[in-house]
C-alpha positions as CSV (number, residue, x, y, z in Angstrom):
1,X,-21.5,42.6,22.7
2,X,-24.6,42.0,20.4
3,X,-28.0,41.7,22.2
4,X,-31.2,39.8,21.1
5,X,-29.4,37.1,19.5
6,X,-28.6,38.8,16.6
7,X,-25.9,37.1,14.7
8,X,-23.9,39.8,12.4
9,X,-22.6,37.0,10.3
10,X,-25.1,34.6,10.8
11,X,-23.9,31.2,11.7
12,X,-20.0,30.6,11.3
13,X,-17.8,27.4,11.4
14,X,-14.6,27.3,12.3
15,X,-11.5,25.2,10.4
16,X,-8.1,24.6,12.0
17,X,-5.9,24.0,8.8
18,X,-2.5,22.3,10.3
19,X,-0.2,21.8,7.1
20,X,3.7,20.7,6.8
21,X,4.4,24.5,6.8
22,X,2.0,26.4,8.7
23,X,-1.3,26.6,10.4
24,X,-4.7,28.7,10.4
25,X,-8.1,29.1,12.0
26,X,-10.6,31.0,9.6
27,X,-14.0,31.5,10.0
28,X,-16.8,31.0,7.5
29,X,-20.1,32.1,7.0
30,X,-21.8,28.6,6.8
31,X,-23.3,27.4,3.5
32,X,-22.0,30.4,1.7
33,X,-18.3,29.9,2.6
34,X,-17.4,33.5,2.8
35,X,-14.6,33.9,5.1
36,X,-15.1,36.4,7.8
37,X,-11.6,36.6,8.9
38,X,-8.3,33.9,10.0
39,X,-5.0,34.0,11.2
40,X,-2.3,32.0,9.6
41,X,1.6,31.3,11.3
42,X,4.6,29.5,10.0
43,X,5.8,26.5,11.7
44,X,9.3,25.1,12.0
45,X,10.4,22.0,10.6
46,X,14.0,20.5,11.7
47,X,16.2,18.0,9.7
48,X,18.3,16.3,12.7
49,X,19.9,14.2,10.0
50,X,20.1,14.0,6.0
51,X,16.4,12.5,5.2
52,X,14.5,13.2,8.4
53,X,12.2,15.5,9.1
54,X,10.5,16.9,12.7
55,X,8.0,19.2,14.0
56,X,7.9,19.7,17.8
57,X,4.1,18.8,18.5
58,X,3.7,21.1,21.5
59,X,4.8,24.1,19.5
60,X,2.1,22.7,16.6
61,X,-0.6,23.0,19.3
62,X,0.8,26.3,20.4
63,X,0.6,27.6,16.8
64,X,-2.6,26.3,16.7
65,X,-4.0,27.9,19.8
66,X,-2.4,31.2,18.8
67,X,-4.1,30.8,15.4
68,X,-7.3,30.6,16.9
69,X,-7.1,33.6,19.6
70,X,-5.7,35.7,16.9
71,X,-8.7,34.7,14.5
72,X,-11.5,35.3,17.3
73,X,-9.8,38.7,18.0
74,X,-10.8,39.7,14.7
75,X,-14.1,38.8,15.0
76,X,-15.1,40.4,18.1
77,X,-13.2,43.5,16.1
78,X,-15.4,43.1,13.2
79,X,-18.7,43.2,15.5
80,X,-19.2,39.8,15.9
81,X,-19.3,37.3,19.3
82,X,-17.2,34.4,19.1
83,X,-19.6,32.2,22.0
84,X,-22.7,33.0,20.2
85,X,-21.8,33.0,16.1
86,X,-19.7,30.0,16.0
87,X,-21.8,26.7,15.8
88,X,-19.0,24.1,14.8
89,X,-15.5,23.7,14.8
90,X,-13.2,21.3,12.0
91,X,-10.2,20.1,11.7
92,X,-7.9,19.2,8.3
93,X,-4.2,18.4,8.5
94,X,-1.1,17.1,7.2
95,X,-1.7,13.4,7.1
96,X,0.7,10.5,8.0
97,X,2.8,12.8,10.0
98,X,3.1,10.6,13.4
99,X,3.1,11.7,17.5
100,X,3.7,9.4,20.2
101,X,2.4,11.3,23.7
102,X,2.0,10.3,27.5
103,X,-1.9,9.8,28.3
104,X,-1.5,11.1,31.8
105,X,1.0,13.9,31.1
106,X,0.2,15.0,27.5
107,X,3.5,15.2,27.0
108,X,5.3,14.0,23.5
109,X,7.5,10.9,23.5
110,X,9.4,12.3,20.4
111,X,9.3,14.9,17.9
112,X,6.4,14.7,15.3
113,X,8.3,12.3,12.6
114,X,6.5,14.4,9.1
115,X,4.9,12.9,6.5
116,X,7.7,13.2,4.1
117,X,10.5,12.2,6.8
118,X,13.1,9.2,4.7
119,X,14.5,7.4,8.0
120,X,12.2,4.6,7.8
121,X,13.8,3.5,4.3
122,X,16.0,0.6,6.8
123,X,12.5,-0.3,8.2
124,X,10.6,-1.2,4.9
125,X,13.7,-2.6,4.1
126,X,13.6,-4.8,7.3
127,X,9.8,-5.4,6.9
128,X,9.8,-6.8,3.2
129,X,12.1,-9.3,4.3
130,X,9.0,-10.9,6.6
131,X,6.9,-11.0,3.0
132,X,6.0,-14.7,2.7
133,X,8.2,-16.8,0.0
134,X,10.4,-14.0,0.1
135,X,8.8,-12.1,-2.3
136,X,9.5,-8.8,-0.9
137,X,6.2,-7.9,-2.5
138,X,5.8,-3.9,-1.3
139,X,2.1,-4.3,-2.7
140,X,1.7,-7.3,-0.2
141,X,-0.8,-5.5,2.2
142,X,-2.7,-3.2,-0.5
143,X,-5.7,-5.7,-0.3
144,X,-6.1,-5.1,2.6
145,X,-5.1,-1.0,3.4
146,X,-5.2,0.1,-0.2
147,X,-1.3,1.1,0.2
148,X,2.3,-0.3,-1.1
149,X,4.6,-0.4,2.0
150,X,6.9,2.7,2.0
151,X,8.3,5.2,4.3
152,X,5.7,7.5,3.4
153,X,2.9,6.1,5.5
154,X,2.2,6.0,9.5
155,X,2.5,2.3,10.6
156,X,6.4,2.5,9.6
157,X,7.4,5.5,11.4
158,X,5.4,4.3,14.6
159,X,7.5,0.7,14.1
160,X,10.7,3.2,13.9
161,X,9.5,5.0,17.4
162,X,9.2,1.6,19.0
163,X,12.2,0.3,18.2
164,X,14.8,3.6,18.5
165,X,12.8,5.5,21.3
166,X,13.4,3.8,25.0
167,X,10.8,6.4,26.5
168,X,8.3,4.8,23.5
169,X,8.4,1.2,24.6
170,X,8.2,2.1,28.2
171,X,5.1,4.0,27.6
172,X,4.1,1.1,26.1
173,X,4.9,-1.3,28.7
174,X,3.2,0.8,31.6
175,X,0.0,1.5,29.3
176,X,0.3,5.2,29.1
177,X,1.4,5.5,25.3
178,X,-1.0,7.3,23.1
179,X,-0.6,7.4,19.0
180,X,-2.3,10.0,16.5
181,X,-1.6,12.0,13.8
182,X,-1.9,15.7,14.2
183,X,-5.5,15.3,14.0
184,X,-5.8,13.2,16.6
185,X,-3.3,14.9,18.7
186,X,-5.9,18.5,18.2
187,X,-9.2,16.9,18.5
188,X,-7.6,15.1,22.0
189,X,-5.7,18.3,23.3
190,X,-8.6,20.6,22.1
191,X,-11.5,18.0,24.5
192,X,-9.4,18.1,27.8
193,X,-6.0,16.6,27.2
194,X,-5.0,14.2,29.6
195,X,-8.7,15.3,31.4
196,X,-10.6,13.5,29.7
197,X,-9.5,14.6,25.9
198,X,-11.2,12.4,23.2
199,X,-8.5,10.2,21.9
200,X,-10.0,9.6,17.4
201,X,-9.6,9.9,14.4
202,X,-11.5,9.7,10.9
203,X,-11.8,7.5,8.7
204,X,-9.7,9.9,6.0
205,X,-6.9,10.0,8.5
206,X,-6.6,6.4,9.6
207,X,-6.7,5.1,5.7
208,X,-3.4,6.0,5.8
209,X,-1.2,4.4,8.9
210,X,-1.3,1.1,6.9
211,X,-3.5,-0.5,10.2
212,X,-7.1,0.3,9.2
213,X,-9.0,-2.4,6.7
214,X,-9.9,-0.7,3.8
215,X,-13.6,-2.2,3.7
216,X,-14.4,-2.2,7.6
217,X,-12.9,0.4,8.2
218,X,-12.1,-0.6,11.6
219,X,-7.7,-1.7,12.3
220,X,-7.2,-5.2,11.3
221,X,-5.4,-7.5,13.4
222,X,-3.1,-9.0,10.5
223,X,-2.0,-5.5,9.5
224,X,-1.1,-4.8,13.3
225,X,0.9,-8.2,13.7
226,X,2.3,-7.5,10.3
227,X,4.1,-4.0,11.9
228,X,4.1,-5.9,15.2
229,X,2.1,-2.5,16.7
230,X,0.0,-2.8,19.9
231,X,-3.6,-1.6,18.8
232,X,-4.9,-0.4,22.2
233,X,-2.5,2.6,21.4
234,X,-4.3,3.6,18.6
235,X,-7.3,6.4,18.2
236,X,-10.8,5.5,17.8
237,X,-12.0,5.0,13.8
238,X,-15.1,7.9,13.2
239,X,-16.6,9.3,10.9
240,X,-15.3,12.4,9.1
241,X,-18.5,14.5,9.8
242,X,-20.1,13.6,13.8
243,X,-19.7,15.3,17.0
244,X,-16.5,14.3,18.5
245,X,-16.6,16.2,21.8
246,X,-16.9,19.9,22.7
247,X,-14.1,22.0,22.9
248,X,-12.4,22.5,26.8
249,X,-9.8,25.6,25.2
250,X,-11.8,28.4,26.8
251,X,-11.8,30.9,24.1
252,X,-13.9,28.4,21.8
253,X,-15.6,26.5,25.3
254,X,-18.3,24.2,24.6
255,X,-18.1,24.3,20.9
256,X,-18.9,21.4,18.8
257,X,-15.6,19.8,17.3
258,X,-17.6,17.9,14.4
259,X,-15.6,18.1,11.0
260,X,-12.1,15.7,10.5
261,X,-10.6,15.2,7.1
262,X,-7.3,15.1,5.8
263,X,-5.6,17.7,4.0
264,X,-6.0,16.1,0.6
265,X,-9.6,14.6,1.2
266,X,-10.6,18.2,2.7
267,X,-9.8,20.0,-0.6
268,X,-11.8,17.5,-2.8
269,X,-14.7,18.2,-0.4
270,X,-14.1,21.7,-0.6
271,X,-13.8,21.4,-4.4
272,X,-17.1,19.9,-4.4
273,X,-15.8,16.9,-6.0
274,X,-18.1,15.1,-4.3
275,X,-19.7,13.1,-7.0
276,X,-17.7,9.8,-8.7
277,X,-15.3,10.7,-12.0
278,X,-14.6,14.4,-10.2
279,X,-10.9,14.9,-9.8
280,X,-8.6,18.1,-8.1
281,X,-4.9,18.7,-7.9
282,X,-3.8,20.3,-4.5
283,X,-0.2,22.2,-5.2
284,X,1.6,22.9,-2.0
285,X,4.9,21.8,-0.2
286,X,4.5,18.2,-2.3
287,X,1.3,17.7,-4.7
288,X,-1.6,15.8,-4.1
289,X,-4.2,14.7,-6.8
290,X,-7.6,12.9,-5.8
291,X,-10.0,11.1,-8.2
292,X,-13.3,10.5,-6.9
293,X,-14.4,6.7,-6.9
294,X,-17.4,6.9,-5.4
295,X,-18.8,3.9,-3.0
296,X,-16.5,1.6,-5.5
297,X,-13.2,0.4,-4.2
298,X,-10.8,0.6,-7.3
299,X,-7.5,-1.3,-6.8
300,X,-4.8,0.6,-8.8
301,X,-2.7,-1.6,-11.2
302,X,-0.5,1.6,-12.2
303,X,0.6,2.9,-8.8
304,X,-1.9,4.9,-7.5
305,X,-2.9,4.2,-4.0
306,X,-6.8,3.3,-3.0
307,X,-8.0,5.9,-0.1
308,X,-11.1,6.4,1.6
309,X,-11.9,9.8,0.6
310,X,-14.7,10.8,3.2
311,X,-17.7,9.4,5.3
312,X,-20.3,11.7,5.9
313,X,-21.3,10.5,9.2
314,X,-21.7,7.4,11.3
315,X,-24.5,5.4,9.5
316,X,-23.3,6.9,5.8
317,X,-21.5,4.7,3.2
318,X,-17.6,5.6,2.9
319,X,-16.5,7.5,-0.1
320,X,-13.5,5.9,-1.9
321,X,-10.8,7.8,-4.1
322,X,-7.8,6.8,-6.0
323,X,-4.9,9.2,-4.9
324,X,-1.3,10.1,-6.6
325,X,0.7,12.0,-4.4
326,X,4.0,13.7,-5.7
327,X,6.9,14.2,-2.8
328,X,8.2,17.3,-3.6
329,X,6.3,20.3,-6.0
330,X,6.4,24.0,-4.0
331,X,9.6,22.1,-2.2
332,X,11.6,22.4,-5.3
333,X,11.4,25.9,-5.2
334,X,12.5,25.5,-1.8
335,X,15.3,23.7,-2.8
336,X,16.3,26.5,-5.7
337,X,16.3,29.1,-3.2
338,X,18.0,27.6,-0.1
339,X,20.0,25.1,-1.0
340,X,21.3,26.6,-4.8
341,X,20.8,30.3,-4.5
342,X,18.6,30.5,-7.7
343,X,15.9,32.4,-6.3
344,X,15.7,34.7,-3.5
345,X,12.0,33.6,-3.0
346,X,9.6,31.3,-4.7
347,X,7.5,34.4,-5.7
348,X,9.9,35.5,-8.2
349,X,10.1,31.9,-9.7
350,X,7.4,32.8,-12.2
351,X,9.6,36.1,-13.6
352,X,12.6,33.9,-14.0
353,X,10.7,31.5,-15.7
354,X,9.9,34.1,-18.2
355,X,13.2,35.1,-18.8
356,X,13.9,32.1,-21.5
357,X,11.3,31.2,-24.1
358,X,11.4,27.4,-23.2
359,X,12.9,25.2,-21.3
360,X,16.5,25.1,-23.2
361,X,15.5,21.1,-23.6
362,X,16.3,21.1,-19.5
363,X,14.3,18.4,-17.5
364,X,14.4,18.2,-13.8
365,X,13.0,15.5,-11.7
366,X,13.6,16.8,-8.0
367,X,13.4,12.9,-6.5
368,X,15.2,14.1,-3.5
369,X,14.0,11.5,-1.2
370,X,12.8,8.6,-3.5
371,X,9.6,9.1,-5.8
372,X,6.6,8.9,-5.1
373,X,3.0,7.5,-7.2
374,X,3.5,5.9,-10.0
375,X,6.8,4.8,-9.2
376,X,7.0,4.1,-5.7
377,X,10.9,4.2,-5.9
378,X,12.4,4.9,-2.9
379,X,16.2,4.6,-4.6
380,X,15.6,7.3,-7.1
381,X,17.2,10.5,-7.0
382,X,16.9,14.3,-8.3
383,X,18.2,14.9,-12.1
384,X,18.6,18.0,-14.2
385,X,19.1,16.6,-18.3
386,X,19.7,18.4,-20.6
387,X,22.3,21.3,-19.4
388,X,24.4,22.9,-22.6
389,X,26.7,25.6,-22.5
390,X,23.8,28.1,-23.5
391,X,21.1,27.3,-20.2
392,X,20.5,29.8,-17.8
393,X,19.2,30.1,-14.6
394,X,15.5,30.9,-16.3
395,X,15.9,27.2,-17.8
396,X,16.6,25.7,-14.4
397,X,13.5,27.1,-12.7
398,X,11.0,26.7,-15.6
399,X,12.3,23.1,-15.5
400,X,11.8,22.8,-11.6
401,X,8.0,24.3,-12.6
402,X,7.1,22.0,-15.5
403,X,8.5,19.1,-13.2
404,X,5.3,19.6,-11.2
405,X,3.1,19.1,-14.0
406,X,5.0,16.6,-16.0
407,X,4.5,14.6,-12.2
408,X,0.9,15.7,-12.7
409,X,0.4,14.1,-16.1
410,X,2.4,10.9,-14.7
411,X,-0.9,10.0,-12.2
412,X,-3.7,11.2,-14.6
413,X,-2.5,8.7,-16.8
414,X,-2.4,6.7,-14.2
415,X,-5.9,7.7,-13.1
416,X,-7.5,7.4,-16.9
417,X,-5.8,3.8,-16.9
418,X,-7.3,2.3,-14.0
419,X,-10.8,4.1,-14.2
420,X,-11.3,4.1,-18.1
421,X,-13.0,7.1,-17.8
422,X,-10.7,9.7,-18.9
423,X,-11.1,13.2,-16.8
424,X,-12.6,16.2,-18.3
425,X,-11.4,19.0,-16.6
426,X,-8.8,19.5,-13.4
427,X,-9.9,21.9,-10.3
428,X,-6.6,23.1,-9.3
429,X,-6.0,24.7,-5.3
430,X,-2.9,25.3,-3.4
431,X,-0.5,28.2,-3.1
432,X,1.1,27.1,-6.8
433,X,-1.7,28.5,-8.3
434,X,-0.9,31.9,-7.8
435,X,1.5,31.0,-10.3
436,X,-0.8,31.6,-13.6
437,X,2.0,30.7,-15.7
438,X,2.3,27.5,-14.7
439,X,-1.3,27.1,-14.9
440,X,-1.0,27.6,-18.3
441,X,1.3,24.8,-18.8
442,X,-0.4,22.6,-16.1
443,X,-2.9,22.6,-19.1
444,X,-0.5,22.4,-22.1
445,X,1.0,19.5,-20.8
446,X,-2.3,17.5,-19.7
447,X,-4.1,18.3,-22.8
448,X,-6.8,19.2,-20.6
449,X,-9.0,22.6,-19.1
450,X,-7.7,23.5,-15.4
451,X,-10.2,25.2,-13.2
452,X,-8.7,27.1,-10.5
453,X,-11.4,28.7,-8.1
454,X,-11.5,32.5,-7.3
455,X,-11.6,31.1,-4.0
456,X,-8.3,28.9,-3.5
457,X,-8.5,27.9,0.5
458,X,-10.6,24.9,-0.3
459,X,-8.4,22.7,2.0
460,X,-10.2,24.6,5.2
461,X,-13.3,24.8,3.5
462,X,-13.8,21.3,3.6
463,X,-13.5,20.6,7.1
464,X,-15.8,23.6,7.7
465,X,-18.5,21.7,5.4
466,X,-18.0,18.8,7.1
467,X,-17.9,20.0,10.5
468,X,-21.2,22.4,9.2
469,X,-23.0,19.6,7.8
470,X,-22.4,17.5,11.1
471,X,-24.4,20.1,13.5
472,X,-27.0,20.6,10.8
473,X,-25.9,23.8,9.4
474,X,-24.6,22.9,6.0
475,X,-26.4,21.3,3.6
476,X,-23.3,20.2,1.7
477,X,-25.3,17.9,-1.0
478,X,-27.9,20.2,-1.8
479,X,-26.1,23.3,-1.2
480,X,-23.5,24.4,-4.1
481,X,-21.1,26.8,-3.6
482,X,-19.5,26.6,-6.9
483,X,-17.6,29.9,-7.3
484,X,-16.0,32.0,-10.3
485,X,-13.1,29.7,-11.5
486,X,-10.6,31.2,-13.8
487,X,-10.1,28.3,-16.9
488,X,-6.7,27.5,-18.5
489,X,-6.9,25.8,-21.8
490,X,-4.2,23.8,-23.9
491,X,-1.9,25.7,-26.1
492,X,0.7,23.7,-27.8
493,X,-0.2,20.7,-30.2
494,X,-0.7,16.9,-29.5
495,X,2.6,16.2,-31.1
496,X,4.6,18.9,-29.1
497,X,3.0,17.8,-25.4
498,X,3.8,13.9,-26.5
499,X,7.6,14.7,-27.5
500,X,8.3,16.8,-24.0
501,X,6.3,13.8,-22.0
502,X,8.7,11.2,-23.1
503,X,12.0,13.3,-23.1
504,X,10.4,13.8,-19.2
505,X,10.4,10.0,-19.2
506,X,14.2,9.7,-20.7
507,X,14.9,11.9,-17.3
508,X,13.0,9.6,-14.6
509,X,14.8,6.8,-16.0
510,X,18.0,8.7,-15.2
511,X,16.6,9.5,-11.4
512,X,16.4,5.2,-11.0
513,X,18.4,3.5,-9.4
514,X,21.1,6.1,-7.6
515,X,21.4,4.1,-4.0
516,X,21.6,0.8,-5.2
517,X,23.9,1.0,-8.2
518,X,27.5,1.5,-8.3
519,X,28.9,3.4,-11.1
């Protein structure tokens, strides 16, 4: 135990970073962001039926709880004291994902339904029908959410819970039911649970259950009658850098829990892209790209979706950004490995890749459940063009690699469309990036510098700046933490990028179209 007050670290802020496939608690140094130590653990996902996808929310918590222990076990190892050092705790997570619990239990209603989960494809179905003048207009809410209606978002698989789930309505009916996603469910579990917990959310989260009003930013009645959802079970609207409570979980007790952002808006923050025109790419289980927009609300004619990117406290403007998000990027290297046995692990993709000097004229869109910005088609499915008699399994995964950037290119066209400002430079995070190869033809095929950061855990680093700045202790607009960043330029000539975009076009237009369409 230290005495006198002395802090070996100085102040530190903790992050809990809940993604699709595992969770961590680090520590940083605040305003420096040097990581003093974390602890990281996988979490399981199950697939009860083709196109869904669960996570069990009390194992999530457990993960989560483990995560932390782990993390402030290191600390005390490295000399530190966990109830004098830490000053603020945030929170970033996999967004959309949806948990129904019992308010006096704390118990779950259901499995977590994930963000990437298909089985509401019947519901949007159902719910374009009520479209006035039977448009079935799936951009007939973006005025007022900033999203197209699709399985993707949180309203729809809360509509799916209510009308499959008897133990849902009933909680319902009696007034115990609570909604969140996994950030609420923390922040409420980690301020007393069913004593007392604080039941929120921020206003990064809630932009994207389809229920909150893009310019109050408070839920809006018509969006709630729309998805016929009862708003008293929804989490209180803050902002994405206040105290929310203190901390009940006694190894962190009486901590400040002051930092909420979701996954994608936490990395922008982290990237400092906190100035309008600033873009990043996040590569992980699907891939994420945010363009910041500033206090301006930019309603996207070319598919992107209008988010609100942060709000840096009660009284502070909101921050807008126009997002892309692509379904499936590290997953296809999932899907190469499990499902095909092309890979033994998505390490060795990049070796593989290596072992041809192109990509044979192979083009693979992995649209394995629909596809996501620009196209918003929920009926297309996964193509590899292209196969002859002479493509080997080094074709096949460079083509499941360049699929991610081609995807990438599709939105910043997008983005330079409905901005006319074309981007500069990409900041690149993720676990991808490890993969310098496909970097390099991240770059290539954009025609544009990426900047990946020395420092590539900027997704917990934002809710630690936000949660920082919230308590005082980060001076996140005055304080830049800009570190090394290793740059990636173009290689390969306008005419060559512009040929391999549109046979990548000649693919998608193969992907269209595979439920609806009899051969």
């Amino acid at each position: 135990m230290l005495t006198g007050g002395v802090k070996k670290f100085g102040d530190l802020v903790g992050s809990i970073d809940e993604g699709t496939s595992s969770a961590r608690f680090l520590l940083f140094r605040a305003e420096t962001a040097e990581v003093v130590c974390f602890h990281q653990k996988e979490l399981r996902q199950s697939f009860p039926q083709e196109g869904w996808v669960e996570q069990d929310p009390n194992e999530i918590l457990g993960v989560v709880y483990e995560c932390i222990e782990r993390t402030l076990e290191k600390l005390v190892e490295l000399g530190g004291n966990p109830a004098t050092d830490i000053v603020a705790v945030g929170v970033t997570n996999q967004r959309e994902t949806t948990i129904v619990w019992d308010r006096t239990t704390g118990e779950p209603l259901y499995n977590a339904i994930v963000w990437l989960d298909m089985r509401t494809s019947s519901t949007v179905e159902q719910l374009l029908e009520t479209v006035p003048n039977k448009t079935k207009n799936k951009n007939y809410l973006k005025p007022l959410c900033g999203l197209p209606l699709s399985p993707y978002f949180s309203a729809v698989k809360l509509r799916w819970l209510i009308d499959n789930v008897p133990k849902v309505k009933a909680a319902i009916r009696s007034g115990n039911c609570l909604f969140g996603t996994v950030d609420t469910w923390l922040i409420w579990n980690l301020t007393g649970g069913p004593n007392g917990g604080r039941h929120v959310t921020d206003v990064s989260n809630a932009s994207r259950t389809m229920l909150m009003n893009i310019e109050t930013l408070q839920y809006d009645k018509t969006l709630g009658k729309f998805f016929d959802v009862p708003l008293e079970i929804l989490p209180e609207i803050r902002s994405s850098s206040e105290v929310y409570g203190l901390i009940k979980f006694n190894p962190l007790r009486g901590i400040p829990l002051s930092g909420c952002l979701g996954d994608q808006q936490s990395a922008l923050v982290g990237q400092e892209c906190l100035t309008r025109g600033r873009a990043k790419a996040t590569y992980g289980t699907g891939c994420f790209l945010l363009y910041n927009t500033g206090t301006a609300m930019i309603d996207s004619s070319h598919g992107l979706i209008t988010t609100v990117a942060y709000q840096m406290g009660p009284e502070a403007q909101p921050v807008y950004a126009l997002e892309g998000s692509v379904a499936v990027a590290g997953a296809a290297l999932g899907w190469l490995r499990d499902n095909v046995n092309l890979l033994s692990s998505a390490s060795e993709s990049e070796a593989l890749a290596h072992t041809v000097e192109n990509n044979g004229d192979v083009y693979f869109v992995p649209a394995f459940s629909g596809l996501y910005a620009p196209y918003w088609n929920q009926d297309a499915r996964g193509v590899i063009c292209g196969i002859t008699e002479d493509t080997q399994r080094g074709h096949i995964v460079r083509a499941a690699l360049e699929a991610i950037c081609f995807q990438v290119r599709d939105i910043l066209d997008a983005m330079n469309n409905d901005c006319g400002t074309p981007l500069q430079k990409l900041k690149v995070d993720g676990g991808m990036t490890v993969n310098a190869s496909m970097m390099q033809w991240q770059a290539d095929l954009i025609g544009l510098d990426v900047l990946k950061p020395t420092f590539v855990e900027t997704t917990a680093l934002g809710a630690a700046m936000v949660a920082g700045r919230a308590v005082g202790k980060w001076d996140i607009e005055n304080v830049s933490i800009e570190s090394s960043c290793t740059s990636y330029k173009p290689q390969i000539s306008e005419d060559e990028r512009d040929m391999r975009y549109s046979k990548w076009k000649m693919a998608i237009e193969r992907s269209f179209g595979w439920e609806n369409n009899a051969l």
